[in-house]
Residue frames as a rotation matrix with the C-alpha (Angstrom) as fourth column:
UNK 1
-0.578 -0.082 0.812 -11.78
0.749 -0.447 0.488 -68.79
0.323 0.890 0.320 -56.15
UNK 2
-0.940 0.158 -0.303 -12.60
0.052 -0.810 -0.583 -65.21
-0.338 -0.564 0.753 -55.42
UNK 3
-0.331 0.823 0.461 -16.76
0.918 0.168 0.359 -64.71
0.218 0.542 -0.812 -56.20
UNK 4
-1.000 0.014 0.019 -18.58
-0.022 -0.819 -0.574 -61.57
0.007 -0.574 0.819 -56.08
UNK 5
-0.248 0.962 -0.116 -22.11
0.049 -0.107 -0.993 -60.41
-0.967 -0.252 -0.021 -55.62
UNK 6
-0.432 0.330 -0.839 -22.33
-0.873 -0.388 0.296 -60.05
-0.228 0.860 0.456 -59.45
UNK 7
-0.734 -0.167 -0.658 -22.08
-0.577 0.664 0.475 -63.68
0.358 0.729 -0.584 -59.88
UNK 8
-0.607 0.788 0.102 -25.64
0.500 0.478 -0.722 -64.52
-0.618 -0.387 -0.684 -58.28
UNK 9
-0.337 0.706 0.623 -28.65
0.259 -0.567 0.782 -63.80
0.905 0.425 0.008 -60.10
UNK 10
-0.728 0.653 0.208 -30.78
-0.681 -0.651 -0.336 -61.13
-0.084 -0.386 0.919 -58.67
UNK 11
-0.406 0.895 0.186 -34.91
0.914 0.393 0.106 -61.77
0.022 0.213 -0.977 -57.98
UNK 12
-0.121 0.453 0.883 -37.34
0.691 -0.601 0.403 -59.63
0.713 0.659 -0.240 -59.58
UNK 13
0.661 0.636 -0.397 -37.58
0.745 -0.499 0.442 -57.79
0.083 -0.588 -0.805 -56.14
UNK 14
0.200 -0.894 -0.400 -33.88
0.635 -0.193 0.748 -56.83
-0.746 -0.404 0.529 -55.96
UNK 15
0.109 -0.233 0.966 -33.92
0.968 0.248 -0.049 -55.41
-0.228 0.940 0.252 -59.41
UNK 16
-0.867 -0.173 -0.467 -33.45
0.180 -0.983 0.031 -51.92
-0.464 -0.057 0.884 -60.70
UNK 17
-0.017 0.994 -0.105 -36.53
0.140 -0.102 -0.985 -50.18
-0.990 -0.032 -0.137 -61.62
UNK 18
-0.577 -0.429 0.695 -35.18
0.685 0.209 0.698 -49.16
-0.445 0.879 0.174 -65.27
UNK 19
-0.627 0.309 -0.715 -37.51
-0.427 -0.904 -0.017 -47.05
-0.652 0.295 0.699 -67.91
UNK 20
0.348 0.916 0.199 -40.51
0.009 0.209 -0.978 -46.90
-0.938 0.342 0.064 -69.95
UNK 21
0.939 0.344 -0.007 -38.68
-0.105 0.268 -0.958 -46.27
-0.328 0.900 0.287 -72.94
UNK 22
0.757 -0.632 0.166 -36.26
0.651 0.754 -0.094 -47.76
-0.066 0.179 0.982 -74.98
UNK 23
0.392 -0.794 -0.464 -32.69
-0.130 -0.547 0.827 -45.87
-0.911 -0.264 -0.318 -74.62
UNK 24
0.447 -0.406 -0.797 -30.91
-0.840 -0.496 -0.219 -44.55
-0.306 0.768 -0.563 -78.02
UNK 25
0.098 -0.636 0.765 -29.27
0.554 0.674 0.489 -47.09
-0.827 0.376 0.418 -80.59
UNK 26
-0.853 -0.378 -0.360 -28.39
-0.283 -0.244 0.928 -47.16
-0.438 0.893 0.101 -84.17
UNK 27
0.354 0.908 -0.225 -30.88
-0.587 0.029 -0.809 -46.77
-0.728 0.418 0.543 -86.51
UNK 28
0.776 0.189 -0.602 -28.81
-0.483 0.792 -0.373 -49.26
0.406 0.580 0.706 -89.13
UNK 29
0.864 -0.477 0.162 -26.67
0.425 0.862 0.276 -52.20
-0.272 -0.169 0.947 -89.10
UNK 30
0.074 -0.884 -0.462 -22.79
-0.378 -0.454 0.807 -50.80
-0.923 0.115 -0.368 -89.57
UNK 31
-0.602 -0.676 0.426 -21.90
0.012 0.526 0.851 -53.35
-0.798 0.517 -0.309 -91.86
UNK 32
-0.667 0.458 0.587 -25.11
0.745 0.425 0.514 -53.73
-0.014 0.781 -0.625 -94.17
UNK 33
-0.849 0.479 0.222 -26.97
-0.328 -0.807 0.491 -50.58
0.414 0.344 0.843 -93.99
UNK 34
-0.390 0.703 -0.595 -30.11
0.415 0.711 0.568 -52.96
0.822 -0.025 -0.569 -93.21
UNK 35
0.235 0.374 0.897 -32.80
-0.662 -0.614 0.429 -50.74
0.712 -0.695 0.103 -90.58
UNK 36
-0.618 -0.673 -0.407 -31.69
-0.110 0.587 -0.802 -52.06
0.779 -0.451 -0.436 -87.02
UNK 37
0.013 0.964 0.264 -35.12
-0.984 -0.036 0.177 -53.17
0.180 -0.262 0.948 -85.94
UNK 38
-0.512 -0.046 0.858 -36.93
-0.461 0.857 -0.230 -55.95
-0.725 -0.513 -0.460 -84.60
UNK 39
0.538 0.679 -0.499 -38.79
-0.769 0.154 -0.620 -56.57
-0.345 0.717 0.605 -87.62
UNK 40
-0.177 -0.723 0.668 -38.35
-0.293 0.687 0.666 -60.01
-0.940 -0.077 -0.333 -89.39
UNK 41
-0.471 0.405 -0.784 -38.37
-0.790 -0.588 0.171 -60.29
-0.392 0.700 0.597 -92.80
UNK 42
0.540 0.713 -0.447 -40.59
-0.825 0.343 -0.450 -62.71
-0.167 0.612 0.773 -94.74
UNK 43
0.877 -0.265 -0.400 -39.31
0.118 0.927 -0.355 -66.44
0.465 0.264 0.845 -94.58
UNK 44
-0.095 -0.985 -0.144 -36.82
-0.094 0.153 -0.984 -65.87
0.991 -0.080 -0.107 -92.08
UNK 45
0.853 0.289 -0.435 -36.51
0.409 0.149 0.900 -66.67
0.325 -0.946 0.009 -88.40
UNK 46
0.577 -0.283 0.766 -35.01
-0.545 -0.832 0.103 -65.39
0.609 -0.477 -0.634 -85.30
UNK 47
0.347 -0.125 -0.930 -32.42
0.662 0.735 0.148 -66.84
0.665 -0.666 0.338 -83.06
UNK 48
0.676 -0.256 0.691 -30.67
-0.552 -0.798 0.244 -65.36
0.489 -0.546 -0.680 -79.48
UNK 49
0.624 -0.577 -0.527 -27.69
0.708 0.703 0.069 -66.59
0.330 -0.416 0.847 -77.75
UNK 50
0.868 -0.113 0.484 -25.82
-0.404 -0.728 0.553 -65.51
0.290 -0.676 -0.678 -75.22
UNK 51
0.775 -0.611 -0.164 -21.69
0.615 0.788 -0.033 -66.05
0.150 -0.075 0.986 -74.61
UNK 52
-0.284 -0.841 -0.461 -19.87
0.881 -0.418 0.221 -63.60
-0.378 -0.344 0.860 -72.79
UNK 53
-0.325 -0.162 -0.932 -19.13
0.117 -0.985 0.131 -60.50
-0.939 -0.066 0.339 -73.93
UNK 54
0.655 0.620 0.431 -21.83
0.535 0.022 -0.844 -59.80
-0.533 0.784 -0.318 -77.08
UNK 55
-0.042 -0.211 -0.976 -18.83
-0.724 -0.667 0.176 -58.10
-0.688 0.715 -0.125 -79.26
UNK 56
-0.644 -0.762 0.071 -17.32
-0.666 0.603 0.439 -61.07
-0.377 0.236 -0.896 -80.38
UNK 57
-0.527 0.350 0.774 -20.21
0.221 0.936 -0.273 -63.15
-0.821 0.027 -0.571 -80.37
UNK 58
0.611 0.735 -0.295 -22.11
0.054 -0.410 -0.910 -60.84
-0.790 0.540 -0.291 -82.58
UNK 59
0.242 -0.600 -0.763 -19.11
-0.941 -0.336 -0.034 -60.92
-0.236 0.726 -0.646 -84.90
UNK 60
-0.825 -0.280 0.491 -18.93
-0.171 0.952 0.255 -64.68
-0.539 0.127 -0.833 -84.98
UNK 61
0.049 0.910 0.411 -23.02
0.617 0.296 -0.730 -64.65
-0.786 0.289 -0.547 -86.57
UNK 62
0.588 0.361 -0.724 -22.64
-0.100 -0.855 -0.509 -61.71
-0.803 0.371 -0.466 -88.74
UNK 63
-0.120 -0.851 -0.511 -19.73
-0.868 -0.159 0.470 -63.27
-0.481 0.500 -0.720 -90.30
UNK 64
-0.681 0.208 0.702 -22.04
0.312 0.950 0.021 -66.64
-0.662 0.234 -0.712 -91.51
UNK 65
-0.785 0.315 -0.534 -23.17
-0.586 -0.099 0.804 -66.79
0.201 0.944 0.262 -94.71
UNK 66
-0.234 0.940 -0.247 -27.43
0.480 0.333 0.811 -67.01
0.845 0.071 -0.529 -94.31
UNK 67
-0.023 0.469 -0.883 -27.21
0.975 -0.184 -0.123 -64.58
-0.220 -0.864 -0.453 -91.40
UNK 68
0.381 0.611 0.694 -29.58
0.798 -0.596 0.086 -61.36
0.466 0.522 -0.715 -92.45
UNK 69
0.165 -0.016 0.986 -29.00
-0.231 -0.973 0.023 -59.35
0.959 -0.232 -0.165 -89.79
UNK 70
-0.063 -0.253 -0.965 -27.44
0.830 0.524 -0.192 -59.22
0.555 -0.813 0.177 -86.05
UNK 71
0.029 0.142 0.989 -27.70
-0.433 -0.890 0.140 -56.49
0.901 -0.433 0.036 -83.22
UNK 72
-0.466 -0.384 -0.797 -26.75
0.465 0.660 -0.590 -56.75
0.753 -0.645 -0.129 -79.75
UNK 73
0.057 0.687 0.724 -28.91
-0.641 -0.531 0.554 -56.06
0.766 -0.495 0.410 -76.28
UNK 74
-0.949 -0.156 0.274 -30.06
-0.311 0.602 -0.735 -57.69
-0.050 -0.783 -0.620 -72.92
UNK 75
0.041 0.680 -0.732 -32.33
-0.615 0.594 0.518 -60.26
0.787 0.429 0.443 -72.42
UNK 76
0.221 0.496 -0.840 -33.47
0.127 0.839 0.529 -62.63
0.967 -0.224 0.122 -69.29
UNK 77
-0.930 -0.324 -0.172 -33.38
0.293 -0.375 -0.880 -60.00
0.221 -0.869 0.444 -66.50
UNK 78
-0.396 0.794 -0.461 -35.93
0.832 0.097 -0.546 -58.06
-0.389 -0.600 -0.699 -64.94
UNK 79
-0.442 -0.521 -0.731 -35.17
0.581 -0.786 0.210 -54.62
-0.684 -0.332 0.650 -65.74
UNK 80
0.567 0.492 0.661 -36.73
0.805 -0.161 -0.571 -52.49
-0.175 0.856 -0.487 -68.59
UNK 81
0.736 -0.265 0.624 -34.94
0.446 -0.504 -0.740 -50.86
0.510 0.822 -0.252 -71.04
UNK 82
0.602 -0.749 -0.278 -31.47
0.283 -0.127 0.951 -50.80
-0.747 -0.651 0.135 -69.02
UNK 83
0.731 -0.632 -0.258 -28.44
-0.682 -0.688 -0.248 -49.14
-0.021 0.357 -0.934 -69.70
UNK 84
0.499 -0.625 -0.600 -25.03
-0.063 0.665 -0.744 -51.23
0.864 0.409 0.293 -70.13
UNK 85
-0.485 -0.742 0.464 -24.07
-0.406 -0.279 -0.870 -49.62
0.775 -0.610 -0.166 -66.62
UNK 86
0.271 0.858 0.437 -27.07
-0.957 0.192 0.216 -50.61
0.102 -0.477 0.873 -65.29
UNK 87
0.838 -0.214 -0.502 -26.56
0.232 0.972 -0.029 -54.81
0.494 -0.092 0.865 -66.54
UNK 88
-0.114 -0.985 -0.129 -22.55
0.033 0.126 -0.992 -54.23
0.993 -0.118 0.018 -65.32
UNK 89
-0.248 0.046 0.968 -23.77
-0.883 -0.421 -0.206 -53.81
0.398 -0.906 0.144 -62.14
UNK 90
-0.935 -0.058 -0.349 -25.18
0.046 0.958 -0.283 -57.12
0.351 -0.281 -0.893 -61.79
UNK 91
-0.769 0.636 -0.070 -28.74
0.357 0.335 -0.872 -55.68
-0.531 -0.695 -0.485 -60.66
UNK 92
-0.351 0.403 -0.845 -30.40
-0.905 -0.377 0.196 -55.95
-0.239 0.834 0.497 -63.58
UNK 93
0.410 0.276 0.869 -30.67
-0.047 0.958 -0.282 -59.77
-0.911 0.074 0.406 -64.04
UNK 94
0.870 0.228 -0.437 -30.29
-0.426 -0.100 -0.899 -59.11
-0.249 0.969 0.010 -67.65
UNK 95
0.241 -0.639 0.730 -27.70
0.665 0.657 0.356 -61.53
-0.707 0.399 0.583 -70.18
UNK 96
-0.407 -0.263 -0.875 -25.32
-0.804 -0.351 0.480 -59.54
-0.433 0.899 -0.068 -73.11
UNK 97
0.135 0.256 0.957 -26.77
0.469 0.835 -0.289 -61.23
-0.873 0.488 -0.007 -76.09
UNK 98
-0.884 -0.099 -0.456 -26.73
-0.422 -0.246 0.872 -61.38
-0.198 0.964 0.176 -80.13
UNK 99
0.560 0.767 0.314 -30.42
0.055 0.343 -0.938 -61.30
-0.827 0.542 0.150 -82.05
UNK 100
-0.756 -0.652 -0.048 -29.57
-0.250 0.221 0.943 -63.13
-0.604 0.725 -0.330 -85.21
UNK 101
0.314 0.944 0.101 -32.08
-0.388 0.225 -0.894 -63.30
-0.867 0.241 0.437 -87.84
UNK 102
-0.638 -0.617 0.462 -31.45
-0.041 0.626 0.779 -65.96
-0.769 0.478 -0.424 -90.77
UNK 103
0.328 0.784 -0.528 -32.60
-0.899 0.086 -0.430 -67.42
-0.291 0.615 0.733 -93.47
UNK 104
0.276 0.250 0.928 -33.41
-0.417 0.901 -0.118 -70.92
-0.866 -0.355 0.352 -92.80
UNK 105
0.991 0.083 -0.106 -33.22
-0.132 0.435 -0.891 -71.72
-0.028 0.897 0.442 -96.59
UNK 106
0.551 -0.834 0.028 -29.10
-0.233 -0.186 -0.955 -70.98
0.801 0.520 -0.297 -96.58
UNK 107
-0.477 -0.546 -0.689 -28.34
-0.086 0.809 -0.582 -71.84
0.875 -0.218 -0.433 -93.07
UNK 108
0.337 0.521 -0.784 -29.91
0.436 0.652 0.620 -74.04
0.835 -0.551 -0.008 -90.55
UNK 109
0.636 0.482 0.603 -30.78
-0.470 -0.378 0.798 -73.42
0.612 -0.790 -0.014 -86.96
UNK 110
0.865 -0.500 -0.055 -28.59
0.476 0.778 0.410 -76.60
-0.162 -0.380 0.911 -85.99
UNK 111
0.077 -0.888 0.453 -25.69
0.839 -0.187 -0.510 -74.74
0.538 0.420 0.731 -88.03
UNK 112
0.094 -0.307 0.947 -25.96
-0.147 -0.945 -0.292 -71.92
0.985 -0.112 -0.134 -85.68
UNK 113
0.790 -0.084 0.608 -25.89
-0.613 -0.127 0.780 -73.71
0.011 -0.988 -0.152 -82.61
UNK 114
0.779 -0.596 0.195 -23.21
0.561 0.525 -0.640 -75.32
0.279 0.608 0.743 -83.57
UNK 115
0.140 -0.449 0.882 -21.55
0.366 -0.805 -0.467 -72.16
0.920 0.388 0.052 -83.86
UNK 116
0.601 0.172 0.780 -22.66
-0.520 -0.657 0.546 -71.14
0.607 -0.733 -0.306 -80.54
UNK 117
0.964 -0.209 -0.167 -20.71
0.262 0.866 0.426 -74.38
0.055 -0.454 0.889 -78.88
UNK 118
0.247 -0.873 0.420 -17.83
0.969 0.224 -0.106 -74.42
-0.002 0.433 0.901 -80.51
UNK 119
-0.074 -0.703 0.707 -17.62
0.427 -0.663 -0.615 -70.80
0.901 0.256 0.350 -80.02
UNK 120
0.229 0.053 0.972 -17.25
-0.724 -0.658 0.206 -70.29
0.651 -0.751 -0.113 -76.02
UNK 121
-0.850 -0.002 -0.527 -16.70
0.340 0.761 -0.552 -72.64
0.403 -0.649 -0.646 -73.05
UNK 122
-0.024 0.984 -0.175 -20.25
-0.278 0.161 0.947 -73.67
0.960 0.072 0.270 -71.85
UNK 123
0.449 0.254 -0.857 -19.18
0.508 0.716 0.479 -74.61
0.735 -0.650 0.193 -68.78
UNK 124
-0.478 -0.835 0.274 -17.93
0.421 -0.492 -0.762 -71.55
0.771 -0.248 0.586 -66.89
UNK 125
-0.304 0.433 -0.849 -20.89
0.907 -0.139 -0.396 -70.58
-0.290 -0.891 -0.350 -64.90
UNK 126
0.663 0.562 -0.495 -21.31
0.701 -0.698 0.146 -66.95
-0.263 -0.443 -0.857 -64.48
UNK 127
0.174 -0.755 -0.632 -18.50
-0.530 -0.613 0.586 -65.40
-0.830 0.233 -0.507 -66.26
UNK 128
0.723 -0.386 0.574 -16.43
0.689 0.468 -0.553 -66.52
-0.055 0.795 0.604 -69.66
UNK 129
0.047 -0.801 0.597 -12.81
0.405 -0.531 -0.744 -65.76
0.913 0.277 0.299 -69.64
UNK 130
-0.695 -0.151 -0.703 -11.95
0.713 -0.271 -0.647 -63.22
-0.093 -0.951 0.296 -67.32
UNK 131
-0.181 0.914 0.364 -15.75
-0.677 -0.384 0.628 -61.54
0.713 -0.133 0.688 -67.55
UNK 132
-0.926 0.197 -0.322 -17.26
0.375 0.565 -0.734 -62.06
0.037 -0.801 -0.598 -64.68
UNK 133
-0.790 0.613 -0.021 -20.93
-0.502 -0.667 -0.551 -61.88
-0.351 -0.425 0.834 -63.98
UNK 134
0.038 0.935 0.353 -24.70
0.260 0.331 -0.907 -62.68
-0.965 0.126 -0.231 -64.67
UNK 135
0.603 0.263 -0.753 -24.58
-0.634 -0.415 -0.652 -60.69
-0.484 0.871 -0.084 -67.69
UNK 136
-0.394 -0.684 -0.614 -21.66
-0.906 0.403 0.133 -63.13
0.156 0.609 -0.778 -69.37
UNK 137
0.032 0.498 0.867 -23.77
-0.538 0.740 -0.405 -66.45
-0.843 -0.453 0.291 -68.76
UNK 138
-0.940 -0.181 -0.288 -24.32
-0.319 0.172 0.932 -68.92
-0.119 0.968 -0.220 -71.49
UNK 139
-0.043 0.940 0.338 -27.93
0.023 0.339 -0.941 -69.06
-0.999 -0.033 -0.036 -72.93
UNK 140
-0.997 0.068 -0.021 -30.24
-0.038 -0.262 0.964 -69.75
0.060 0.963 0.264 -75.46
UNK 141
-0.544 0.772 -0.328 -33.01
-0.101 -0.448 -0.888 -68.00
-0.833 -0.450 0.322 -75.70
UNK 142
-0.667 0.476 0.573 -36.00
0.581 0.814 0.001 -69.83
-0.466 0.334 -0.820 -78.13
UNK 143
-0.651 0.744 -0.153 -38.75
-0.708 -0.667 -0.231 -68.95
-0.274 -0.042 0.961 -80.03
UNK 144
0.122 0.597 -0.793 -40.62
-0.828 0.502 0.250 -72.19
0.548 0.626 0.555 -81.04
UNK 145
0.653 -0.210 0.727 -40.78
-0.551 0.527 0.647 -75.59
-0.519 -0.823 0.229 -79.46
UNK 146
0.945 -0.326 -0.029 -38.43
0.168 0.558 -0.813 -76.66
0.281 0.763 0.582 -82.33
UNK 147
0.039 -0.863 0.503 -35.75
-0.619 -0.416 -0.666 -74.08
0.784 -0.285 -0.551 -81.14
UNK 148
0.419 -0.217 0.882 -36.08
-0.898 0.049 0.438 -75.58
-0.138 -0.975 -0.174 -77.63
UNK 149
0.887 0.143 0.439 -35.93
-0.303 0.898 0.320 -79.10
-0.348 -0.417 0.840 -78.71
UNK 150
0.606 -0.793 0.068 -32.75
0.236 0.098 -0.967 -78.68
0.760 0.602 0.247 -81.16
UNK 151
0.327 -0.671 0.666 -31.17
-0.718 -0.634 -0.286 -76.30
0.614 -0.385 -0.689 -78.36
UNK 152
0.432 -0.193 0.881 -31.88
-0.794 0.381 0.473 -79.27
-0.427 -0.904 0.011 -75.73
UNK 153
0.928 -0.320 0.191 -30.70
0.311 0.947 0.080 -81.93
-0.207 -0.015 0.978 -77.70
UNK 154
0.589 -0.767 0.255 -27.87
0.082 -0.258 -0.963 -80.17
0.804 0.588 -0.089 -78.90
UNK 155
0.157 -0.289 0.944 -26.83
-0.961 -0.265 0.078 -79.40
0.227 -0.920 -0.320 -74.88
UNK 156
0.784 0.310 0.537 -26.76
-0.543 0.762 0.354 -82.80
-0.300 -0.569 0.766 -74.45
UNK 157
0.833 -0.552 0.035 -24.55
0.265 0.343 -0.901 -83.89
0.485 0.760 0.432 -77.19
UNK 158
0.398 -0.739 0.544 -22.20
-0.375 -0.672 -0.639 -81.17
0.837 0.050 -0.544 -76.34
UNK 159
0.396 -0.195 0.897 -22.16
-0.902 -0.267 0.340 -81.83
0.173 -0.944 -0.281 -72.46
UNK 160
0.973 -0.064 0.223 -21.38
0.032 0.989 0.147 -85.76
-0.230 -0.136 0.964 -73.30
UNK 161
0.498 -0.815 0.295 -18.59
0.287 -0.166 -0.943 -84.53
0.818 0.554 0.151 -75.40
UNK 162
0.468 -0.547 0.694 -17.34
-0.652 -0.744 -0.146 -82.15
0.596 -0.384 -0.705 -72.92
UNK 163
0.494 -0.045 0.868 -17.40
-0.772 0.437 0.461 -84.77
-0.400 -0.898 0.181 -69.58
UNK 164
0.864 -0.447 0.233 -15.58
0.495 0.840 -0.222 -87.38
-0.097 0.308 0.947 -71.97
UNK 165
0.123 -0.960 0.252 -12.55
0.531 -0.152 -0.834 -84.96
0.839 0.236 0.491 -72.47
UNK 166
-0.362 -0.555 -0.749 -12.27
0.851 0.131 -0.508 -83.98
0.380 -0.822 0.425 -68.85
UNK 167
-0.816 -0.092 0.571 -14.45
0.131 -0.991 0.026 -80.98
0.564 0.096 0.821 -68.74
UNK 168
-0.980 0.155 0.123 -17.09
-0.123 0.013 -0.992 -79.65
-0.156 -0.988 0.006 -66.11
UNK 169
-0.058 0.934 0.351 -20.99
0.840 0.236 -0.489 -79.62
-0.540 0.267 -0.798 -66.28
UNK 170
-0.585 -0.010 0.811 -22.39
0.589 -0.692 0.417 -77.61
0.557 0.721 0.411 -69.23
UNK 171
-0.453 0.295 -0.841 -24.02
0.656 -0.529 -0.538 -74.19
-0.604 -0.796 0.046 -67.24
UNK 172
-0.952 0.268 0.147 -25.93
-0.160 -0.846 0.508 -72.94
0.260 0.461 0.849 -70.21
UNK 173
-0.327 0.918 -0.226 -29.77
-0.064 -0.260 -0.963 -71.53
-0.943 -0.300 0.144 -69.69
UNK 174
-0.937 0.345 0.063 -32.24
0.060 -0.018 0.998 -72.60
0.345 0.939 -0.004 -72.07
UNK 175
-0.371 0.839 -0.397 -35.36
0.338 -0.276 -0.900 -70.46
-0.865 -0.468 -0.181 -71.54
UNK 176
0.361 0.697 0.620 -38.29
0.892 -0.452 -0.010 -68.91
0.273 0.557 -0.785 -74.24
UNK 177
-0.592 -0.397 0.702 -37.18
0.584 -0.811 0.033 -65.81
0.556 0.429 0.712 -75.41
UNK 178
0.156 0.612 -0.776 -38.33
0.734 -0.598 -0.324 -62.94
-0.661 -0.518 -0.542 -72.99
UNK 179
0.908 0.395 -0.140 -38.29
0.245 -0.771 -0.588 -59.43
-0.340 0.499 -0.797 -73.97
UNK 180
0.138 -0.975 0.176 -35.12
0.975 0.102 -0.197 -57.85
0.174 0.199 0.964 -75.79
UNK 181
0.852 0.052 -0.521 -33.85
0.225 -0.935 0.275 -54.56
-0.473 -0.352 -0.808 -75.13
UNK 182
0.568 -0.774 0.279 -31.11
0.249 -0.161 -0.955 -52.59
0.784 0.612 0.101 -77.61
UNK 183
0.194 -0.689 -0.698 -28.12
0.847 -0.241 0.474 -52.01
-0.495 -0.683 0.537 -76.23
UNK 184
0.628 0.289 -0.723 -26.60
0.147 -0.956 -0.254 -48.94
-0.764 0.053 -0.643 -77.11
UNK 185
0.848 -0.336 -0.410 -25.43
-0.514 -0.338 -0.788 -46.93
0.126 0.879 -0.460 -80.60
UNK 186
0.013 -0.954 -0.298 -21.36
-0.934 0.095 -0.345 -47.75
0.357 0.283 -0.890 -80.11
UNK 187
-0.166 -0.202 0.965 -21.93
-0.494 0.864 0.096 -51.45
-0.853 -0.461 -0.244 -79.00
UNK 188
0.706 0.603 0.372 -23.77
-0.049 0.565 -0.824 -52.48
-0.707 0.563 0.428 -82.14
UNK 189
0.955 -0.267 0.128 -21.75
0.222 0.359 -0.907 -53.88
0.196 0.894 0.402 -84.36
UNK 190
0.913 -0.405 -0.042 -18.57
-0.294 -0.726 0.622 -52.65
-0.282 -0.555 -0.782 -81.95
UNK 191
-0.046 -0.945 0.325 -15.55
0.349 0.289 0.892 -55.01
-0.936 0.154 0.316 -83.38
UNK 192
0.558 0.113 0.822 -16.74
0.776 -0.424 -0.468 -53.59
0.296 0.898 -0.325 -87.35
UNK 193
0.952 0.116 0.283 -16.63
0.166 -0.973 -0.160 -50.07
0.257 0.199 -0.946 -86.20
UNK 194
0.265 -0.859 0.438 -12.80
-0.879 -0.029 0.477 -51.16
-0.397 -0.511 -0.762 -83.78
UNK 195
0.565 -0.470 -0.678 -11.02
-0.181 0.732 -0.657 -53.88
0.805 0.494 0.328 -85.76
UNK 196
-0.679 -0.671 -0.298 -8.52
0.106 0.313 -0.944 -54.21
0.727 -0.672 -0.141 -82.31
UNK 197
0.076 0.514 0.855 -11.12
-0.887 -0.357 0.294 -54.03
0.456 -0.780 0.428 -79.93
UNK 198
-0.723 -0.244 0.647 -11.26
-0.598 0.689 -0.410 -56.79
-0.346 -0.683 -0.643 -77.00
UNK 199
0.241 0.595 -0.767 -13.09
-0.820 0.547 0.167 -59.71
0.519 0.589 0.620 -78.12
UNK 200
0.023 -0.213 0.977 -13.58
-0.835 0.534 0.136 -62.47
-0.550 -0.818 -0.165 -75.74
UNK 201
0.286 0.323 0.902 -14.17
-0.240 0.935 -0.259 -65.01
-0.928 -0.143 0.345 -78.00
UNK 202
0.999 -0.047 0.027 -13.53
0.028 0.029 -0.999 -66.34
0.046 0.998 0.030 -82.04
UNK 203
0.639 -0.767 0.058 -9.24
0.540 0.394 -0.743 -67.01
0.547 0.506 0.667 -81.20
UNK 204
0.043 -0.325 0.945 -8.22
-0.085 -0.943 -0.321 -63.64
0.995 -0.066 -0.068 -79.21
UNK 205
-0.232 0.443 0.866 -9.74
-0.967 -0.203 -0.155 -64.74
0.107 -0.873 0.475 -75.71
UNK 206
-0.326 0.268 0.906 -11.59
-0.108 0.942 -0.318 -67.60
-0.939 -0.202 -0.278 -74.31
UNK 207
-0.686 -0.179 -0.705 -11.91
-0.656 0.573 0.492 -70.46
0.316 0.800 -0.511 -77.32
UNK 208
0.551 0.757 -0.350 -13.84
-0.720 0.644 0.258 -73.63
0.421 0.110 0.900 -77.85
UNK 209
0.258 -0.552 0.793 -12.56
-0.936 0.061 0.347 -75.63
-0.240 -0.832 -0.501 -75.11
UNK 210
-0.570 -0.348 0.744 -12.39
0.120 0.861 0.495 -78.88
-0.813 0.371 -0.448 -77.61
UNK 211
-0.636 0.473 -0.610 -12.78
-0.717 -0.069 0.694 -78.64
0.287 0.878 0.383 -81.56
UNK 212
-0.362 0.581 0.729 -15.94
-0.026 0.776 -0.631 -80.35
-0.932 -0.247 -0.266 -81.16
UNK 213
-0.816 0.360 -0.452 -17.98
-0.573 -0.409 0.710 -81.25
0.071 0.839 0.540 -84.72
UNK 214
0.150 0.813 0.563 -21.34
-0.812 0.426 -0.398 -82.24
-0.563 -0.398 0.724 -84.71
């Protein structure tokens, strides 16, 4: 199988040098008006996952009832405040992700990783589908030692499941949430704003490689 230089992570020496400040987005959410900030509101928490290409995935979270608000960016490179050409390059370090902020009270952390399984193939390495690269990895990316311990037991579960129906080792990253960075204005919210856009994931593209249910 053909590999390129994307599919290695960089180290923090190799990295681009990026920018002090943060590069143009949307100021709201397409769909809900809601300011597109990092700000969290009052009884709600934060999750981050990574699965390929961040249209789709951000349209798989935005479309669950108990999820406040979503926005898409990079996350567990080196870079600061990178551009989208910048991560495509591969020398950035940086993962497409989806910040999802909830409200625990309507639906559960567990119900969103859930979601995150069942809604990619975990076991692809460095790419998903025909995306190739660091940036298309599969992570999740924590704030609490609760998040880690749900995320790790949930990886387990999943990866028994998988290796009983003939499938390789699971290759997601669970790390503590580093910094985010916005991606830019026409990504956010990018399958709302294009109803036919490419979408790697949710039925169109790469699928849950077995209906798993917790």
């Amino acid at each position: 199988m053909f590999h390129s230089a994307k599919d290695t992570m960089i180290t923090k020496e190799q990295a681009l040098p990026g920018r002090d400040t943060q590069i143009p987005t949307a100021d709201v959410h397409f769909l809900s008006n809601r300011p597109l900030d990092l700000s969290v509101p009052e009884g709600m928490e934060v999750a981050i996952f990574g699965m390929g290409c961040f249209w789709g995935v951000e349209r798989l979270f935005y479309q669950l009832d108990g999820v406040y608000l979503t926005m898409v960016g990079y996350l567990g490179g080196f870079t600061p405040n990178p551009t989208y050409e910048e991560v495509c390059t591969g020398k950035t370090g940086h993962n497409e992700v989806v910040r999802v902020v909830f409200d625990p009270a309507k639906i559960s952390y567990d119900t969103l990783l859930q979601h995150f399984w069942e809604g990619h193939d975990p076991t692809q390495g460095m790419r998903q589908g025909n995306d190739r690269g660091t940036q298309y990895r599969s992570g999740i990316y924590t704030f609490s030692d609760a998040q880690t311990e749900a995320a790790e037991a949930s990886r387990a579960l999943y990866a028994h499941r998988l290796r009983r129906a003939g499938y390789g080792a699971v290759t997601t990253e669970i790390e503590p949430a580093g910094p985010f960075y916005f991606a830019e204005d026409y990504h956010q919210q990018y399958l709302a704003k294009n109803p036919t856009g490419y979408c790697g994931i949710g039925g169109t593209g790469v699928t849950c490689p077995i209906g798993l249910a917790v």
